[in-house]
C-alpha positions, 0 to 999 in steps of 0.5 A: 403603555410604555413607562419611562424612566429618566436615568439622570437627575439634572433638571435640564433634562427633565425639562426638556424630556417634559417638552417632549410630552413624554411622561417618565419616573426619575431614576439617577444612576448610581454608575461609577462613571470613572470606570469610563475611560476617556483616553484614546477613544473619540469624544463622541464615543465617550459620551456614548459609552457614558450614557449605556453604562447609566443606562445599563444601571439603571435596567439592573435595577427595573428587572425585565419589565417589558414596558418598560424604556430608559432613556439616559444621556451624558454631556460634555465640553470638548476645548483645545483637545481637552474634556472640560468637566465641573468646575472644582471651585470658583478659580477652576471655573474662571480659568475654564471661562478664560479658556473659552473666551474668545473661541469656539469649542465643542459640546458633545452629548451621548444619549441611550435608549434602553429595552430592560426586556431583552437588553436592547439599546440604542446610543448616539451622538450630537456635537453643537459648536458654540463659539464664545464673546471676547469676555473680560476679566470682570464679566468673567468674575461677575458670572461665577459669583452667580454661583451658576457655573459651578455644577454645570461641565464648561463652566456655563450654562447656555439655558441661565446667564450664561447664554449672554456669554455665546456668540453663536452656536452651530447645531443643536441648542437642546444639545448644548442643554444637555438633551439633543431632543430631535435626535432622542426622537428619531432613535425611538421612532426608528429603532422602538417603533415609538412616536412621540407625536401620537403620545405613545 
């Protein structure tokens, strides 16, 4: 029987590898993430290599245990050619909501599944465009007074409140949840011979 382990502590995530009928450990990853460099690589790319340095930390700590599988992920907002990370406070994150009213911006996140045993692992990328309502000043303030902004990248939280802010969405709403679930599905079936379907 493979063991799971979870290297994130969102509980976004947790919920949605939960739907999965995946039963798994949480194990967030302690990686200095700034040793990711953001610059000159392409936003899908990013977020991959995100995921593999969680992922690659949490295997130093399991040690080579062969049933053993990691399952790590990344997400980011992707607006006028820019990273959107947390908001630093409140003022940062109407200024990010400003920013999106009105348009349409990317949500990138990287997943990686990773075999402790031998090292192998498999990363991917899911982009889902989210296209943003025209928002007033008023309706931005009342949100960020929710205090629901403040820990999530982009400013917003499509899963909470911040779904009245999205008009639509183009791809994956998992995605934009932070689990692109189908694709972490086909990555384990195909490349780990697992199938989530029979409980595996």
């Amino acid at each position: 029987m493979k063991k799971y382990i979870l290297a994130s502590a969102s509980p976004r995530r947790r919920e949605l590898l939960s739907i999965m009928g995946i039963d798994f450990d949480v194990m967030p990853s302690e990686a200095d993430e700034s040793t990711v460099n953001p610059n000159g690589v392409p936003v899908n790319v990013y977020v991959q290599e995100l995921a593999l340095l969680k992922a690659g930390d949490i295997a130093k700590k399991t040690g080579r245990d062969k049933s053993k599988i990691i399952i790590s992920a990344d997400t980011v907002v992707y607006a006028g050619g820019k990273i959107c990370g947390k908001p630093k406070d409140e003022e940062d994150a109407k200024k990010m909501l400003c920013d999106l009213s009105s348009k349409v911006h990317s949500v990138f996140t990287g997943v990686c599944v990773m075999r402790p045993l031998d090292g192998f692992s498999v990363c991917s990328a899911v982009e889902t465009k989210v296209y943003f309502k025209t928002l007033t000043k008023e309706q931005i303030e009342s949100y960020v007074k929710t205090g629901e902004p403040m820990d999530k990248a982009g400013a917003y939280g499509i899963q909470g409140k911040g779904a009245l802010l999205v008009d639509k969405i183009d791809g994956d709403y998992f995605n934009v949840v932070g689990l692109p679930i189908a694709r972490l599905s086909e990555i384990l079936l195909k490349e780990f011979d697992i199938d989530v379907f029979k409980g595996e």
